[in-house]
C-alpha positions as CSV (number, residue, x, y, z in Angstrom):
1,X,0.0,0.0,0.0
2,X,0.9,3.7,-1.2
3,X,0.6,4.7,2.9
4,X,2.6,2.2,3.8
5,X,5.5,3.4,1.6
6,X,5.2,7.1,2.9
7,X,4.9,6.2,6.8
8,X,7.9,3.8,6.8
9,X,10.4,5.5,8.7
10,X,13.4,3.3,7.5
11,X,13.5,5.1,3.8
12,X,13.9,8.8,3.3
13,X,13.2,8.1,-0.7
14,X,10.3,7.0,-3.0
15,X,11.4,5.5,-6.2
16,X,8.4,6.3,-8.4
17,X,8.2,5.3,-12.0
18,X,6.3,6.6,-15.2
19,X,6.4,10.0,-13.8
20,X,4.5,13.0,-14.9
21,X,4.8,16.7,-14.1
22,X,3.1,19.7,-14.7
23,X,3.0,23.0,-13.4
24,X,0.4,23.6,-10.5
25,X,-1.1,26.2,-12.9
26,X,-1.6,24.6,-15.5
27,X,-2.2,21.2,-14.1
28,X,-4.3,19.6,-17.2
29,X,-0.5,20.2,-19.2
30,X,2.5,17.8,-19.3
31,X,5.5,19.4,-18.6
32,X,8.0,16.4,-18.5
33,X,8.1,12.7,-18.3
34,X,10.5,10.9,-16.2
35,X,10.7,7.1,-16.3
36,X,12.2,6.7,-13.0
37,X,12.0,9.3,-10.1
38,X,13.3,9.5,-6.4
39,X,11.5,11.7,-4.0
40,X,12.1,12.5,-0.9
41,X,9.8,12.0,1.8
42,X,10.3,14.9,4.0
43,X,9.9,17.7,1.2
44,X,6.4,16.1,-0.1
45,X,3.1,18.2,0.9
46,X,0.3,15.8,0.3
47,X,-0.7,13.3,-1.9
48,X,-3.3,12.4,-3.4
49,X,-4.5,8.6,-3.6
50,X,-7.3,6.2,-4.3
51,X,-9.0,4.7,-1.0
52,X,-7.5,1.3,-2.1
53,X,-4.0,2.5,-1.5
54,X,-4.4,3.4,2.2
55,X,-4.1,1.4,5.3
56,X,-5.2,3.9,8.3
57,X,-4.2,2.2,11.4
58,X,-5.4,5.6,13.5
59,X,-9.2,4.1,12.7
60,X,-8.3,0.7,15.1
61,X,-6.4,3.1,18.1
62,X,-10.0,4.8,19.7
63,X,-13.5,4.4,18.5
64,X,-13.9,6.6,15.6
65,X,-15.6,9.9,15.3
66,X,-15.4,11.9,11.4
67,X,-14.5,15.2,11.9
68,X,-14.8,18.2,9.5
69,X,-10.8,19.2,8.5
70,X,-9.4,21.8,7.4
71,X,-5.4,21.6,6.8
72,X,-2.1,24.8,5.8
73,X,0.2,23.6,4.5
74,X,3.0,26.6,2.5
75,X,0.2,28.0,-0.1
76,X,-2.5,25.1,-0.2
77,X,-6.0,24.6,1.8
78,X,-6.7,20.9,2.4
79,X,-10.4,20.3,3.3
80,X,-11.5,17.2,4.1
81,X,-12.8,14.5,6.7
82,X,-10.6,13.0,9.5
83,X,-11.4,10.2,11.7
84,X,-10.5,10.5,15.5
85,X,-11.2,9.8,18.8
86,X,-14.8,10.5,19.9
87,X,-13.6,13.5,22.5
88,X,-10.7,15.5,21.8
89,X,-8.4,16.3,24.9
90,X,-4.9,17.9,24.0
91,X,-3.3,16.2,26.7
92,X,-4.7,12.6,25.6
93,X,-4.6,13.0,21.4
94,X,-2.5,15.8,19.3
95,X,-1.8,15.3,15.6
96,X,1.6,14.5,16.8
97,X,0.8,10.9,17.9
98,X,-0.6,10.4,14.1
99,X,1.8,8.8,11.2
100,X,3.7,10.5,9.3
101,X,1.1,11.1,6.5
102,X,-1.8,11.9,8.2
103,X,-5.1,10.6,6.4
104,X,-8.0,13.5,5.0
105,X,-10.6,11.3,3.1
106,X,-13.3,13.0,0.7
107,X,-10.3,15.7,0.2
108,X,-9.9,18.1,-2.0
109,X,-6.1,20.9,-1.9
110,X,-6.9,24.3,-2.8
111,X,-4.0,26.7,-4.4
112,X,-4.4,29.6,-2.0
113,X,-2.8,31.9,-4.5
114,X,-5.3,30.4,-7.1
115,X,-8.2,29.4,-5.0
116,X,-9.8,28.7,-8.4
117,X,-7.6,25.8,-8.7
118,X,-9.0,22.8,-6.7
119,X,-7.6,19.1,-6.5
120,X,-9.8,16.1,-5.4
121,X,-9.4,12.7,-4.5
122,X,-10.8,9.8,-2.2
123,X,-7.8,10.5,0.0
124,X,-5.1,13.0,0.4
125,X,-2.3,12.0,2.5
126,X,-0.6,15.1,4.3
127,X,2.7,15.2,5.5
128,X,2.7,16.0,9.5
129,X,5.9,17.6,9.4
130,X,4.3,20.3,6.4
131,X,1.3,21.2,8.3
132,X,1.2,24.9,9.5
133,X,-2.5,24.1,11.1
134,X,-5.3,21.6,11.9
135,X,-8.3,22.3,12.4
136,X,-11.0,20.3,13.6
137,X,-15.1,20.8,14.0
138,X,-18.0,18.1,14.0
């Protein structure tokens, strides 16, 4: 699984292949093609993945409550839901105790520059050590 990959602490790389990139701007256009990529783990913002390709082991810690989300990262807005413990006390949970890639399902990343720019997915998966703020309501 994709998660499993991203939260496994012993690699700092993802090899990727078939790669394609584009500029956030003009997302529809191919800007390159790379066969083979490495990517490094820390630098990664979110990503965004089919339900199939995430294991979310937070859902078996605490009976599950969906929360509304709304994520900073540097220049994007990630909306979303987030499952988590039916009460929140800081001194008992904090987005600290989550994996690295914390899971936002029914997500969409907004541009802030370009809030006219809007990505969707089943799941985005948003690097902990990236987020500026998270915020929670039911």
């Amino acid at each position: 699984m994709f998660s499993d990959m991203l939260n496994d602490k012993s690699q700092s790389y993802l090899m990727v292949f078939n790669v394609y990139l584009s500029h956030l701007h003009r997302a529809g256009e191919i800007g390159a093609y790379a066969p083979v990529a490495y990517l490094t783990k820390k630098n990664i913002g979110f990503v965004i993945v089919p339900r199939s390709e995430v294991r979310s082991p937070e859902l078996h810690r605490y009976t599950v409550q969906q929360y509304n989300a709304l994520i900073t990262l540097p220049g994007f807005e990630i909306r979303g839901r987030f499952a988590g413990p039916p009460r929140f006390d800081l001194r008992t949970f904090s987005p600290a105790t989550l994996d690295t890639f914390v899971m936002i399902g029914e997500a969409e990343a907004r541009i802030v520059s370009s809030p006219e720019i809007v990505f969707r997915g089943e799941v985005i998966l948003v690097n902990r050590a990236r987020i500026e703020s998270f915020c929670l309501s039911e």
